[in-house]
C-alpha positions, 0 to 999 in steps of 0.5 A: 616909907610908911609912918603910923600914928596912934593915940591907944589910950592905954597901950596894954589895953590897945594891945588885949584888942589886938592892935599889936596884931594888926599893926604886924601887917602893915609893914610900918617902918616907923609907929608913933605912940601917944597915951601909952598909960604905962612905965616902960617896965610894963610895956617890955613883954613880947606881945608888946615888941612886934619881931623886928622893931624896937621901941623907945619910949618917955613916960610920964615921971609926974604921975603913973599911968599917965600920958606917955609917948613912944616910938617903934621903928625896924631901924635903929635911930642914929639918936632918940630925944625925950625931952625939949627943955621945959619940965613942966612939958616934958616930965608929962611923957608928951615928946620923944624925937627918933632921927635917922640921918637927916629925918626926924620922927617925933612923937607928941602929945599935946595937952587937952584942955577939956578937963577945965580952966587950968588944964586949958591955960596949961595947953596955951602955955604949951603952944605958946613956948612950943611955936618958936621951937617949931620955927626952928624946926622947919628952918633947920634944913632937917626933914621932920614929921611930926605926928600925934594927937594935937588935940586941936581941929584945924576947921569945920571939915575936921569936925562933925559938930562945928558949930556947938564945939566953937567953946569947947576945948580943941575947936576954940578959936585961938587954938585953932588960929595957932594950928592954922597959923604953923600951916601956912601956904608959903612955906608952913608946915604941911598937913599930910592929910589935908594935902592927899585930901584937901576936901577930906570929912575924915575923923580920928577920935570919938567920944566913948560918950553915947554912939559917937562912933557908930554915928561918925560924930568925930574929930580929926585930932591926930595929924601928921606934920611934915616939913615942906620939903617932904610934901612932894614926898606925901604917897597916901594916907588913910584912918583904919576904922574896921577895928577900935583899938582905942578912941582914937583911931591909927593915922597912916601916911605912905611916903615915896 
């Protein structure tokens, strides 16, 4: 099985760089939207539905062109959620789960907090009421992976700048002490790329700011969870970087 994560910023922009193109030669079984930046009526033309997938998605009602998740699989899922239970969370378009029998593929987009205090408290909200929800999860004897943009390093191997980022939104302390803590060794869930690369320097987003991309000073923010019971089943992964279809680039995982 083969899992694709991306961040489009816009899924109508990724789409006019091509991104629909090269994702038609991956032979993905499932892709993981966050950012579509669109309502689904937008999003209903042929240059948007590769042949032989289908797509769900949840927008965001609060604001249009906003935020946004959804997922594209060959196979009909046996039931799509959209929402966990907290408005504030889930009229954002921030959760959409596909589960195919005892599998479930989630697709998340967690808060930035980069735009300011308010933002940033909204984003501890956030992990606060999603840790339980979490723990649940990986308890339930269900298999899941959890891919999306997490807006969060876990540690210095995920961030060029280390040092002047430990302020700034996405590498404070108590974000990533929160991250690290879902990751625990006995048990946790697992990291699918710092499991295939324990001493990986690889990055998935760059600021459009400056030649952040062109110099490699990025983040590794888009990740793939998986419970611990896939973690035998982790094959390869790698971060396409040839093409820039967004800021963020695709994340795919390869699973036996």
């Amino acid at each position: 099985m083969r899992i694709i994560s991306f961040n489009a910023n816009g899924l109508r922009s990724a789409a006019t760089k091509g991104f629909f193109d090269w994702f038609t030669t991956q032979n993905a079984d499932v892709l993981c939207v966050q950012e579509t930046k669109a309502q689904e009526h937008q999003l209903a033309g042929p240059e948007f539905l590769p042949p032989g997938y289908k797509a769900w998605f949840r927008d965001a009602s609060t604001k249009k062109g906003y935020s946004g998740v959804a997922i594209y699989a060959k196979r009909e899922p046996d039931e799509v959620r959209t929402a966990l239970g907290w408005p504030d969370f889930d009229e954002e378009g921030r959760y959409i789960e596909a589960r195919f029998g005892d599998l479930s593929v989630v697709s998340f987009y967690i808060p930035s907090g980069s735009s300011g205090d308010e933002r940033q408290g909204f984003k501890f909200k956030v992990m606060d009421w999603l840790a339980p929800v979490l723990d649940e999860w990986r308890r339930s004897g269900r298999h899941y992976v959890l891919c999306g943009d997490w807006n969060i390093v876990r540690s210095r191997l995920d961030i060029r700048n280390w040092t002047s980022n430990q302020k700034n939104s996405g590498c404070l302390p108590p974000e990533r002490d929160w991250l690290n803590g879902m990751c625990v060794d006995d048990g946790g869930w697992v990291d699918a790329y710092r499991a295939l690369h324990p001493e990986g320097q690889d990055y998935t987003w760059w600021s459009n700011r400056g030649a952040a991309r062109a110099n490699n000073v990025g983040w590794r923010i888009d990740y793939q969870f998986v419970t611990p019971s896939l973690r035998d089943r982790l094959k390869a992964c790698s971060i396409y970087r040839e093409q820039r279809f967004s800021d963020h680039a695709p994340f795919i995982v390869d699973y036996t």
